[in-house]
C-alpha positions in Angstrom: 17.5 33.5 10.3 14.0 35.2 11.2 15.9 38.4 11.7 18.0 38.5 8.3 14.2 38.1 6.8 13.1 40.6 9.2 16.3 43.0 7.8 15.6 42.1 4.2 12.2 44.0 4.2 12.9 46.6 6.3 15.8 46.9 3.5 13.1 46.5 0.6 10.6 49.0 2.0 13.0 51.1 2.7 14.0 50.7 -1.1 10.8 51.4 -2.4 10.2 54.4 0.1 13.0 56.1 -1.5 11.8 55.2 -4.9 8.5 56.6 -4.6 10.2 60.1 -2.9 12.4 60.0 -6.1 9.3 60.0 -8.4 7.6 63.0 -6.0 10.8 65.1 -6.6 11.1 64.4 -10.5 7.1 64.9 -10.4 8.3 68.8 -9.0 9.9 69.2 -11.2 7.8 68.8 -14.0 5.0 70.8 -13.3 
């Protein structure tokens, strides 16, 4: 079970790292 928590924030960081790389490229676009 430690893994699948272990797997669940890689998954979740991983998540939000793409979010934020999103916003960067929209934020390119804009100015």
């Amino acid at each position: 079970e430690h893994k699948n928590d272990d797997l669940m924030h890689v998954l979740s960081a991983g998540k939000s790292k793409i979010f934020f790389y999103l916003l960067y490229i929209l934020s390119q676009f804009y100015n």
